[in-house]
C-alpha positions as CSV (number, residue, x, y, z in Angstrom):
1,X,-49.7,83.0,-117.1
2,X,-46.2,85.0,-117.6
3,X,-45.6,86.2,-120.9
4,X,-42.1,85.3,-121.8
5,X,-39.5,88.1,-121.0
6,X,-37.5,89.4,-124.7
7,X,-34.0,88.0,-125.0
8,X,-31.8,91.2,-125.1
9,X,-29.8,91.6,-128.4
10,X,-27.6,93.0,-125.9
11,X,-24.9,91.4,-123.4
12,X,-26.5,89.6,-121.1
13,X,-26.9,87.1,-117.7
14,X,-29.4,84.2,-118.3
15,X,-31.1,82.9,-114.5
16,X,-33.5,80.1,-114.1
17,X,-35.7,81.5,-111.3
18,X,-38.2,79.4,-109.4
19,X,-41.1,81.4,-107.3
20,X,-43.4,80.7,-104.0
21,X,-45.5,78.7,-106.3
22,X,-43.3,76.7,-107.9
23,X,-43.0,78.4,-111.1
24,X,-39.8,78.4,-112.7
25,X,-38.7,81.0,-115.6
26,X,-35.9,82.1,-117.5
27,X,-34.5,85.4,-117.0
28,X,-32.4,87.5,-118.9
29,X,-30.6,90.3,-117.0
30,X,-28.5,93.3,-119.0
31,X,-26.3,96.2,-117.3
32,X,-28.8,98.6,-118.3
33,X,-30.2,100.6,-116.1
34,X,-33.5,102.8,-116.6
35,X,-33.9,106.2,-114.2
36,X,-36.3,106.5,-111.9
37,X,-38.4,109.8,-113.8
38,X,-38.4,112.8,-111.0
39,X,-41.8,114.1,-109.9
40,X,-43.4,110.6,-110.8
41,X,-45.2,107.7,-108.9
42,X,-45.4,104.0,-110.0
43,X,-48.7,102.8,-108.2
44,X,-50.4,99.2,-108.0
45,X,-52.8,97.1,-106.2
46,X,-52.6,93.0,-106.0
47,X,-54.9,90.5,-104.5
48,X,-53.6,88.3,-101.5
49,X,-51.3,86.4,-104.0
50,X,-49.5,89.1,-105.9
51,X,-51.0,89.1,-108.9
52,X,-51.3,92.7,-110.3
53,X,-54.7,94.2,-110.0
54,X,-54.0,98.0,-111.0
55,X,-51.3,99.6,-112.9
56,X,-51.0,103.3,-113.3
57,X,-49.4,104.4,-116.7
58,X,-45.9,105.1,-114.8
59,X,-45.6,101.7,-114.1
60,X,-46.3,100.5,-117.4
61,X,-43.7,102.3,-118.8
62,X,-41.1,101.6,-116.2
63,X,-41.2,97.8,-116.5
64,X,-41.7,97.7,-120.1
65,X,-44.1,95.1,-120.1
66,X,-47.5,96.1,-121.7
67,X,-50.7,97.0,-119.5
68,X,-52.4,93.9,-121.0
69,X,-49.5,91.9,-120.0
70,X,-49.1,93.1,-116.3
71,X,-53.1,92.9,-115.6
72,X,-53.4,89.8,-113.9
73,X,-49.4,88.7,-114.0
74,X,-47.9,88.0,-110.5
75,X,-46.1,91.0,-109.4
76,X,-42.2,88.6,-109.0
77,X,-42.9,88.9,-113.2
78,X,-40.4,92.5,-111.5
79,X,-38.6,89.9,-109.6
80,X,-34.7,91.0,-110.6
81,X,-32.1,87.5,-109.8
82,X,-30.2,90.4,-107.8
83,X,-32.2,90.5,-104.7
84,X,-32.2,88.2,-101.8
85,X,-35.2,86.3,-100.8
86,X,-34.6,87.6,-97.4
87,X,-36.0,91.2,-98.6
88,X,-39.2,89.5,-100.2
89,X,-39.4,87.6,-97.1
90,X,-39.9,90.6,-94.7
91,X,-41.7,92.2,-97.0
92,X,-44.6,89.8,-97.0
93,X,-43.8,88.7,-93.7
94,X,-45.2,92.1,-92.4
95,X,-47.7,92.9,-95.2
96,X,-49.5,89.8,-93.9
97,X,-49.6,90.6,-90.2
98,X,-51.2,94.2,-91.8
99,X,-48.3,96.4,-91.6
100,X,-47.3,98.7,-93.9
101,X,-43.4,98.1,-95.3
102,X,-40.8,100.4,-96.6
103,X,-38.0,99.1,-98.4
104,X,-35.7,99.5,-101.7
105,X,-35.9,97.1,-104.8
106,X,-34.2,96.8,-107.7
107,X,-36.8,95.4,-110.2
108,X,-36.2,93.5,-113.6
109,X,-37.7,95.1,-117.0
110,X,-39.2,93.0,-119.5
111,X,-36.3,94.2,-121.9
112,X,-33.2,92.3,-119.1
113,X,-32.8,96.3,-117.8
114,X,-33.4,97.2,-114.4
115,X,-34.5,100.3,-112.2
116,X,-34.5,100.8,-108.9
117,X,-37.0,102.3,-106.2
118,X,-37.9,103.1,-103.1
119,X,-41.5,101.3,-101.9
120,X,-44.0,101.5,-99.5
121,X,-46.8,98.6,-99.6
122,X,-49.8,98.6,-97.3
123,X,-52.3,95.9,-96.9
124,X,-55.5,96.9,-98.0
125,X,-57.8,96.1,-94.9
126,X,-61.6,95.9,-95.2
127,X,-63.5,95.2,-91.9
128,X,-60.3,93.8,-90.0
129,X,-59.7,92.0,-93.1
130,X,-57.0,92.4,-95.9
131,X,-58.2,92.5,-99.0
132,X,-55.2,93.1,-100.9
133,X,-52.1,95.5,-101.2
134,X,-51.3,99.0,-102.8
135,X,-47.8,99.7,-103.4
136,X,-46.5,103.2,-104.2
137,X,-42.0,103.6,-105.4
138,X,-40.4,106.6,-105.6
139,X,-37.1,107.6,-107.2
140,X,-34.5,106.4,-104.4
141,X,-31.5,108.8,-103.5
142,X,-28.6,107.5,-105.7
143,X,-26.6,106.8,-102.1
144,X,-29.5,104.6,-100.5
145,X,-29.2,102.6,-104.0
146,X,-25.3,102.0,-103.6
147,X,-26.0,101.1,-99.7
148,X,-28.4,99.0,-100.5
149,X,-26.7,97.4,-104.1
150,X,-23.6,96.8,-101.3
151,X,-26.1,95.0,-98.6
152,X,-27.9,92.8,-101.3
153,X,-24.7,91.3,-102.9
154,X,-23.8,90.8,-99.3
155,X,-26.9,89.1,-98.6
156,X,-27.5,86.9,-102.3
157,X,-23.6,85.5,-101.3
158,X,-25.4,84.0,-98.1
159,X,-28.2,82.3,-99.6
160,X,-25.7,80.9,-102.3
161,X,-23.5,79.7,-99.7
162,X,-26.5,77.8,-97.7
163,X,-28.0,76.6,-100.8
């Protein structure tokens, strides 16, 4: 079960989002970004379905979201209304064939903020079989963030012209 996101007492975007598993939420997006700390990691582990097995302290902090309420929360709780479903799509497309992915992601705080980073997932595999996946971001250069902010408006502007 999601716990609800906080309404920002701040300007803000409202988005009904609706998941893989039919799950639909409301969303609250604010202009506010958060910084990527230097020197630090955000690490996790999911099961086969995304829902959040292990999260280190860094990650805790950086999606505001308590530890309590990210252990056992699917992991699109980060899901920010910004990225095309195209990027989530590759991603699992090749964590599922047990390939390791690379890619930037602007994830959604629990306060409407944002940050962005740079991940790498890799299936956990146990005897041929995946088990789960561990994802480690990074702090992304500021330029790969402004590429990639250019792409994904590019990109959410198709899917809202074939929808």
């Amino acid at each position: 079960m999601i716990s609800p996101m906080q309404v920002p007492e701040i300007e803000h975007r409202t988005f009904e989002l609706t998941h893989y598993d039919g799950v639909t939420r409301t969303v609250y997006c604010t202009d506010v970004e958060t910084e990527f700390p230097d020197g630090c990691l955000i690490t996790s582990t999911t099961d086969l379905k995304g829902i959040i097995t292990h999260a280190n302290e860094v990650f805790v902090h950086m999606s505001g979201w308590s530890r309590e309420e990210l252990m056992g929360a699917e992991h699109y709780i980060l899901r920010h209304p910004d990225m095309p479903k195209v990027a989530y799509k590759d991603l699992w497309d090749t964590v599922q064939e047990g390939k390791k992915w690379h890619g930037y992601v602007k994830n959604l705080r629990k306060d409407g903020g944002f940050y962005w980073v740079y991940a790498t997932i890799v299936p956990n595999i146990r005897d041929g079989v995946i088990q789960g996946y561990t994802s480690v971001r990074r702090k992304p250069s500021r330029s790969k963030v402004l590429e990639m902010q250019s792409l994904y408006e590019g990109l959410m502007k198709e899917e809202r012209g074939n929808s």
